[in-house]
C-alpha positions in Angstrom: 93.5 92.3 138.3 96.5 91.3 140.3 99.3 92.5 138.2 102.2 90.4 137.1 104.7 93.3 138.0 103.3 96.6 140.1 106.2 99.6 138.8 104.2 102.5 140.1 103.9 100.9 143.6 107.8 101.0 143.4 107.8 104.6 141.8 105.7 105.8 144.7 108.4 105.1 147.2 111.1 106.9 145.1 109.1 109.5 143.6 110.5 112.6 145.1 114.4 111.7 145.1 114.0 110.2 141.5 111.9 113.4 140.2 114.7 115.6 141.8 117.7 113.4 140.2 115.7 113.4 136.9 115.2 117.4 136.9 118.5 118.1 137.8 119.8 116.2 134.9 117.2 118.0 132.6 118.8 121.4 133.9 122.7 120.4 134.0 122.3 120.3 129.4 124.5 116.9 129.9 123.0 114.1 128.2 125.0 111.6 127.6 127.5 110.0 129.4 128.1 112.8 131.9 128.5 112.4 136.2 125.5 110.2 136.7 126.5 107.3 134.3 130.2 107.3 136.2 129.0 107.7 139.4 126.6 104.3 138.5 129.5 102.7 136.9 131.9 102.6 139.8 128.6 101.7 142.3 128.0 99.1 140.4 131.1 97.7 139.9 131.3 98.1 144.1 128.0 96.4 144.2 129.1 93.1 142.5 132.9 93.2 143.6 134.7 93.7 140.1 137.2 96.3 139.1 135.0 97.7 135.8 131.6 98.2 135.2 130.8 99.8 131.8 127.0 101.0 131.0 125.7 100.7 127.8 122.0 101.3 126.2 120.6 98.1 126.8 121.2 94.2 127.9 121.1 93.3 124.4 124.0 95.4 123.5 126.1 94.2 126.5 126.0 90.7 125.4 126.9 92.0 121.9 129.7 94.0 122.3 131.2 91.6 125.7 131.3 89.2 122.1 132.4 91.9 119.8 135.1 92.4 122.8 136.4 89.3 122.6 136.9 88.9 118.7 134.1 85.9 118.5 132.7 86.3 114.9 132.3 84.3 112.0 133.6 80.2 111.9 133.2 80.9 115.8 130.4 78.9 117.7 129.1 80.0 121.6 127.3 77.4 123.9 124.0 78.5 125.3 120.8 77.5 126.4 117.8 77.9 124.1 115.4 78.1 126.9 115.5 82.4 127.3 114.7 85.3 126.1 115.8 85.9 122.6 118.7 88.1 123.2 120.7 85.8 124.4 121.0 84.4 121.3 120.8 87.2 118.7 124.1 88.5 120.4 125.6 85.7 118.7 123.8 86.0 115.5 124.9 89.7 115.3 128.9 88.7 115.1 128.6 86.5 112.8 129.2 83.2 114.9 126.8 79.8 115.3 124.4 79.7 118.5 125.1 75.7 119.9 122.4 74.4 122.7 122.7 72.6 125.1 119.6 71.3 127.1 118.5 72.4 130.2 118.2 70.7 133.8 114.0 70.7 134.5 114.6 71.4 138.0 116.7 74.4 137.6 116.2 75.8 134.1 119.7 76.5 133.8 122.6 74.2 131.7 122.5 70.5 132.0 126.4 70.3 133.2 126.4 66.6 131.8 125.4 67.9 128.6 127.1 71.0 128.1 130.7 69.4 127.6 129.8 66.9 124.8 128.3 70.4 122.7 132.2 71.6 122.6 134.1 71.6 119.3 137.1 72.7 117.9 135.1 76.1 116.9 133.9 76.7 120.1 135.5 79.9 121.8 132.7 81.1 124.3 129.8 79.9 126.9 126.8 81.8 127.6 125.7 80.7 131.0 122.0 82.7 131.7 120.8 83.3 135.1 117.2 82.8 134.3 114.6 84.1 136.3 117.0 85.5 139.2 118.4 81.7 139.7 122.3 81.4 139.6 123.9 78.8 137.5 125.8 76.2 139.0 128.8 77.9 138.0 132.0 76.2 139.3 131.8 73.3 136.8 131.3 75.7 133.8 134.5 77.5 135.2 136.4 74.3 135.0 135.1 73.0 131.5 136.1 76.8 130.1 139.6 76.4 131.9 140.1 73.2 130.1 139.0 73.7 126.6 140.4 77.6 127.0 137.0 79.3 126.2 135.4 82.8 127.5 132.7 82.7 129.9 130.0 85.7 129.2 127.5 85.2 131.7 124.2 86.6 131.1 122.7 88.2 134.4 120.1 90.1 132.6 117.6 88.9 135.3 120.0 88.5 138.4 121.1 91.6 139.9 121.8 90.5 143.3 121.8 87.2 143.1 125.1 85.2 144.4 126.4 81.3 143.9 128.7 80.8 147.2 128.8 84.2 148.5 130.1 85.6 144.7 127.4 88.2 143.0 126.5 86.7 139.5 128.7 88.6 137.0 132.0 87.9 138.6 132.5 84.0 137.7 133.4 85.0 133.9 135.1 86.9 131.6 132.4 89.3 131.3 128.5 90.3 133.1 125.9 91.2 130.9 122.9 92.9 133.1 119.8 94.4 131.7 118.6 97.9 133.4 114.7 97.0 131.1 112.1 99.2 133.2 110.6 95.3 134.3 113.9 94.1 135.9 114.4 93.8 139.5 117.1 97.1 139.1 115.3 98.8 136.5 115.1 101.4 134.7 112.4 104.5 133.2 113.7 102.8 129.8 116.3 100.9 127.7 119.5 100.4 129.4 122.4 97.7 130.5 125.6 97.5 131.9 128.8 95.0 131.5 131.3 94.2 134.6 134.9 92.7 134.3 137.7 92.3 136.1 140.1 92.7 132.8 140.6 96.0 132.1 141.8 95.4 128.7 138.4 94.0 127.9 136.9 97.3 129.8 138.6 99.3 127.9 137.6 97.5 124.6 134.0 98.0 125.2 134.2 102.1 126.0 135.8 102.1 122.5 132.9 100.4 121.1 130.4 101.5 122.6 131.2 105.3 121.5 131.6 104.5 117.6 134.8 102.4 118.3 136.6 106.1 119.5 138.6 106.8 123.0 139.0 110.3 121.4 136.2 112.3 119.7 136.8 112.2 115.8 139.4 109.6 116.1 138.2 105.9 115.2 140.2 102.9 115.6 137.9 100.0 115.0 134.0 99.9 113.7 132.2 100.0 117.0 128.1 101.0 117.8 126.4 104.1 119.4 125.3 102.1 122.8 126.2 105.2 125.2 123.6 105.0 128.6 121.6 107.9 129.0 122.2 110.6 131.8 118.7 110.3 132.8 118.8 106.2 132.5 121.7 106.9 135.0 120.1 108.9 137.5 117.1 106.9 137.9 119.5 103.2 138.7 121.5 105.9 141.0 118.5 106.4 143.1 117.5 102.3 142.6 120.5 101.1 143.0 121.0 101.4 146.7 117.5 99.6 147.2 118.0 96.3 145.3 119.2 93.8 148.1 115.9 95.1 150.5 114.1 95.0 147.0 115.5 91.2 146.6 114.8 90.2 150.1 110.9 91.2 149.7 111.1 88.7 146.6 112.8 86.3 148.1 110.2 86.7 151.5 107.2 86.6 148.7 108.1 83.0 146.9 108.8 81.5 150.2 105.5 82.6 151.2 104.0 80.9 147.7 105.7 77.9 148.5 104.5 77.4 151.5 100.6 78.6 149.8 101.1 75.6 147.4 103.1 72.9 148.8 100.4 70.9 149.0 99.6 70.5 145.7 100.8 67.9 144.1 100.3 69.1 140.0 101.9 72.5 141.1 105.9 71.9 141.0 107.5 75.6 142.7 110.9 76.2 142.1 113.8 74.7 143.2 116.6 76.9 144.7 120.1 75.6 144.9 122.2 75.4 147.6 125.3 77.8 148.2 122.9 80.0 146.2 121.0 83.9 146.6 117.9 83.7 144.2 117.0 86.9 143.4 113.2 85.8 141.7 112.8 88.1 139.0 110.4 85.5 138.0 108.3 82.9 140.5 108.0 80.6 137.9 105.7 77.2 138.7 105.2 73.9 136.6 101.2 73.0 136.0 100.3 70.8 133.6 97.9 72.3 131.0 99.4 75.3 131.3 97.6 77.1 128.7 94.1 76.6 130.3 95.4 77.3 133.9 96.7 81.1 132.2 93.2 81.6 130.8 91.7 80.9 134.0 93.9 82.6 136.4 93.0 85.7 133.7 89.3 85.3 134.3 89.5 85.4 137.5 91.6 88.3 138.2 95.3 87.4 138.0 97.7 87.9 135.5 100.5 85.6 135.0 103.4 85.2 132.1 104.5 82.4 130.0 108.6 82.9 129.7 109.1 81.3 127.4 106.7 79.9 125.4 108.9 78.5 122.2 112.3 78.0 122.7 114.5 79.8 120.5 115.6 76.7 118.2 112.1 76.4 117.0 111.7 80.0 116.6 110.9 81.0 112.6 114.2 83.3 112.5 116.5 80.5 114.3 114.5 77.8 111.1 118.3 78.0 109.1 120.0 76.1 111.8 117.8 72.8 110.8 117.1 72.2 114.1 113.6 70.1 114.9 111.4 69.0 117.9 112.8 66.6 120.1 116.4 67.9 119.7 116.1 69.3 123.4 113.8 67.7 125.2 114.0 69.1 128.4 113.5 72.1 127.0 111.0 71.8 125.1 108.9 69.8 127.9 109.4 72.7 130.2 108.0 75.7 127.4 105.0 73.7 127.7 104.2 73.9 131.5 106.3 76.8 132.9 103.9 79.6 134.3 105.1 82.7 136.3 103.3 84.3 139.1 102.9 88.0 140.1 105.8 89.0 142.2 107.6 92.3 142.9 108.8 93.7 146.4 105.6 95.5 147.4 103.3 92.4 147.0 100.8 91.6 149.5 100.0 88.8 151.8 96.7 89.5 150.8 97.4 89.6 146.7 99.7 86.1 147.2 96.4 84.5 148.9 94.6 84.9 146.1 97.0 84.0 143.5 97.4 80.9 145.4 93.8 80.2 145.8 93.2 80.6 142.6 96.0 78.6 141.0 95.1 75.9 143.0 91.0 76.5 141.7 91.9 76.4 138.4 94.1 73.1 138.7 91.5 71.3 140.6 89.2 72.6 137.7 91.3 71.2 134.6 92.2 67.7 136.8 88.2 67.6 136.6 87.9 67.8 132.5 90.6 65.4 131.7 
C-alpha cells in the first residue's frame, strides 16, 4: 500500500538529532514552556517575517484564543469558508459568535472574492481566510474589503507553513497566523501542537496571558484564559524540523508537478490549479474525478491510499444543523465535497510510488467511464 503520508521515512532522516533533543529535554526536568518553546518562538517568527510568534498546544487553540484576543464573542459574526476542516469553525463557536459562509472558488478552494463582500453585516468584526491544502488565498482583495469595513483578518495557515502570496509567508497579511504543528502537517510535530504570529505586540501579549490561565505572573489572574502552554518536547522536535521545511516544501512542490505532468492527459482528472504570485506548499495534492467514491475504493484495492478532505462541508454537518442552513445554499462547495480526492504526497515520495498512483488513477477512471 502506497501510503497517503510516509512520517517514519521523515523520522529516519532526523532520528539521531531529534532522539538527542528529545532526551535532553527528558533530563533538563523542564517541561513546559522552558528554552526550547522560546528558542521555536523567535525562529519562527524569523521564518515568516513577523515580530511575535506565540506557541500554543494546538491549531485549534490558536484560532480560538487569536478570537478570544480580539474580544469577538457573542452578537459577533466571522466570515469563513465551510469547505475545511472543522476547526476553523468551532473557533468561532467556542466565543460565542455566528460562523457566516461564504462559497468557494472551484478552481482554488479558497473564498470566492465576489462573494465574500455581500456576507458582511453590521455584526461582522472578523474574516477567516484558510490556506487549504498548502494553497495561499488570494489575499490582497481580502486586505482591502477588511480595511474598508474595519474588520480583523485571522488567517488560518494550519496547512501552509511555507507557503507565500507575492514573496509574503502566509501568516503575515492579517491580524493574526494560526498554524497547526498536528504530527501529519508539513512542519509537524510527535503530537498536538500550534503556534500564532503577529506583528502587534499588544495582541502577543494578549495571547501569553491566555494561554497560561489568563496570568503574566504565576498566581495572579487578570482575565479567564485556558491552559494551551506547548510542550518542551513538542518544541524540540519543530526545533530540529523547523530548519528543513522549505527543502521539505520543494520535494512537494517537485512531486505534484511531476503528477501533473503523469495526468494531464486525462481529461475526467482536473489537478490543481496554482495561482500566480503564489508558493504552494501541497500539504494536500488534491484532484477532481467524478465518481469519486468508486475511484477511492478502487485506488484502495489496488494498493493506494488516498483521502477525501472534506467529505461534508461543515454547514451540513449534524452539530452546525442550528444554523438552518440546507443543500444548495453553497453550491460550489458542495459540488466540490463530492469530487475532491487527495493523492499520497510527502517529501520522500518516489518516482516510482507517483507512477503507480498515476497509473492507477487513471485505471480506475477509465474503469468507472466504462459502467456509466
Amino acid at each position: 500500500m502506497i501510503p497517503i503520508l510516509d512520517l517514519q521515512k521523515q523520522y529516519e532522516e532526523i532520528k539521531q538529532e531529534v532522539e538527542k533533543e528529545v532526551l535532553a529535554v527528558l533530563s533538563s526536568g523542564r517541561y513546559i514552556l522552558g528554552e526550547n518553546v522560546k528558542k521555536l518562538e523567535k525562529n519562527f517568527a524569523e521564518y515568516i517575517e513577523v515580530k511575535n510568534a506565540i506557541g500554543l498546544a494546538s491549531g485549534t487553540d490558536a484560532l480560538h484564543i487569536a478570537l478570544r484576543a480580539l474580544d469577538i464573542g457573542p452578537g459577533d459574526e466571522v466570515l469563513t469558508v465551510s469547505f475545511t476542516f472543522i476547526a476553523t469553525v468551532e473557533a468561532i463557536s467556542y466565543v460565542g459568535a455566528k460562523p457566516v459562509f461564504a462559497d468557494i472558488n472551484p478552481d482554488t478552494f479558497n473564498f470566492d472574492i465576489t462573494e465574500l463582500e455581500r456576507k458582511i453585516t453590521p455584526k461582522t468584526k472578523a474574516i477567516i481566510p484558510v490556506h487549504l491544502y498548502g494553497q495561499p488565498v488570494d489575499m490582497d482583495p481580502i486586505v482591502e474589503i477588511a480595511k474598508k469595513y474595519n474588520l480583523y483578518i485571522i488567517e488560518d495557515c494550519a496547512q501552509s507553513v511555507g507557503a507565500s502570496y507575492k514573496g509574503s509567508k502566509t501568516g503575515t497579511f492579517g491580524d493574526v497566523g494560526c498554524f497547526s504543528f498536528f504530527p501529519t502537517k508539513n512542519l509537524g510535530a510527535a503530537g498536538d501542537g500550534g503556534i500564532v504570529t503577529t506583528n502587534s505586540d499588544y495582541i502577543a501579549e494578549r495571547i501569553i496571558s491566555l494561554r497560561n490561565h489568563g496570568s503574566h505572573t504565576r498566581y495572579y489572574h487578570t482575565e479567564v484564559g485556558l491552559n494551551s502552554r506547548l510542550d518542551e518536547i513538542q518544541a524540540a522536535v519543530l526545533n530540529v524540523k523547523l530548519p528543513h521545511i522549505d527543502r521539505w516544501n520543494i520535494r512537494r512542490k517537485k512531486a505534484a508537478y511531476l503528477y501533473n505532468e503523469l495526468l494531464r492527459e486525462v481529461k475526467d482528472i482536473i489537478t490543481p490549479t496554482e495561482m500566480d504570485d503564489t508558493e504552494c506548499v501541497y500539504h494536500q495534492y488534491t484532484v477532481k474525478v467524478p465518481q469519486r467514491d468508486k475511484i477511492h475504493e478502487i485506488l484502495k484495492e489496488n494498493g493506494v491510499m488516498s483521502m477525501i478532505y472534506y467529505p461534508v462541508p461543515v454547514h451540513l454537518q449534524e452539530a452546525y444543523r442550528n444554523l438552518g442552513l440546507h443543500e444548495g445554499y453553497l453550491p460550489n462547495t458542495e459540488n466540490i465535497t463530492k469530487n475532491v480526492l487527495s493523492l499520497p504526497i510527502f517529501p520522500e515520495i518516489t518516482e516510482e510510488q507517483q507512477k503507480k498512483v498515476a497509473n492507477e488513477l487513471i485505471k480506475a477512471v477509465n474503469q468507472v467511464a466504462c459502467l456509466k
